[in-house]
C-alpha positions in Angstrom: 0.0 0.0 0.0 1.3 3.4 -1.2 1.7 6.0 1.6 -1.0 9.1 1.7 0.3 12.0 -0.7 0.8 15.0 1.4 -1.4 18.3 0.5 -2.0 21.2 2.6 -5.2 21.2 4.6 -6.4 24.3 2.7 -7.1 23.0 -0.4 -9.8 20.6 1.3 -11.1 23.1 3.3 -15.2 22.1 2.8 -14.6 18.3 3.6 -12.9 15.7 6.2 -9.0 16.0 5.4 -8.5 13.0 7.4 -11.6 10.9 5.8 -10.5 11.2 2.3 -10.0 8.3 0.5 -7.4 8.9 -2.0 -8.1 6.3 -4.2 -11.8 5.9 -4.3 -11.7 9.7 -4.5 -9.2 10.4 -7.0 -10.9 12.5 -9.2 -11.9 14.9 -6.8 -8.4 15.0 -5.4 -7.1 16.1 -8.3 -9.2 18.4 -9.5 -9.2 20.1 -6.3 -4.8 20.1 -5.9 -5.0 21.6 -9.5 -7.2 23.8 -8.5 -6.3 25.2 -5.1 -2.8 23.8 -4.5 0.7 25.1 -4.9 3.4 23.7 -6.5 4.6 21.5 -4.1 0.6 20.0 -3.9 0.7 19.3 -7.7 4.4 17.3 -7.3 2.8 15.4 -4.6 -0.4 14.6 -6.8 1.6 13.5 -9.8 4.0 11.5 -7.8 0.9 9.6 -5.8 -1.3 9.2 -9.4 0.9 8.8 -12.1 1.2 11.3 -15.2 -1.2 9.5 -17.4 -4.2 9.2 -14.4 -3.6 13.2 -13.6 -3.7 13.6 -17.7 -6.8 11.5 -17.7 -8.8 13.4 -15.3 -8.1 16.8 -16.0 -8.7 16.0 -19.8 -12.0 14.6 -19.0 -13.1 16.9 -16.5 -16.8 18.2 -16.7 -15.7 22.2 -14.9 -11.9 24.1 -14.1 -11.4 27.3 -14.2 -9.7 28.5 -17.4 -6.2 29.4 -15.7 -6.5 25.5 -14.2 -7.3 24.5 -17.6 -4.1 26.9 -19.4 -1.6 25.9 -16.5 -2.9 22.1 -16.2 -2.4 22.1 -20.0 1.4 22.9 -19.9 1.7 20.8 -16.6 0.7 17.8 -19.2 1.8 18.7 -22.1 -2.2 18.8 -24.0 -3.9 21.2 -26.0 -6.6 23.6 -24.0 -8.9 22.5 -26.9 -8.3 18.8 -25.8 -10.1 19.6 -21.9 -13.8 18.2 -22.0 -14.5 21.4 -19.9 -12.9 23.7 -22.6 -14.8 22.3 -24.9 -18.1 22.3 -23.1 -17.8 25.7 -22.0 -16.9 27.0 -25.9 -20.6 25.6 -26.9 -22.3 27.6 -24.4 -24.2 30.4 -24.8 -23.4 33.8 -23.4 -25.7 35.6 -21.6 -26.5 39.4 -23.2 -26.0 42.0 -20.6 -28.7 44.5 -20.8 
């Protein structure tokens, strides 16, 4: 059994730090240390994971924010155009402001 990568408490502010289930939870773990976490969070992330399951999460995720998106994209060498939430968010509407 791997040892627990090590993130700062911060980025999992809204849930159980010491409840989290790395592996069952994986996708939300690394959304959220893309997200919210520093450097050292994202070396910590990618060691735990692997390259290719950090690649295949972000790619496929359904919402980042668009500087997540640009730096995860030159953190894993992708296109922006190849994120599922790029995409997505490209086909919707804008709203008018009145």
């Amino acid at each position: 059994m791997k040892p627990k990568p090590i993130f700062q408490k911060r980025i999992f502010w809204d849930v159980n730090f010491e409840a989290i289930d790395y592996d069952a939870k994986a996708r939300f773990v690394i959304e959220r240390v893309f997200e919210r976490g520093d450097v050292e969070d994202i070396r910590n992330c990618r060691r735990y994971y692997g390259d290719e399951k950090v690649s295949e999460v972000l790619l496929s995720a359904k919402w980042l924010p668009l500087n997540t998106i640009y730096f995860a994209a030159a953190i894993i060498d992708k296109k922006i155009t190849e994120f599922r939430c790029y995409i997505q968010a490209q086909s919707q509407k804008e709203h008018w402001t009145y």
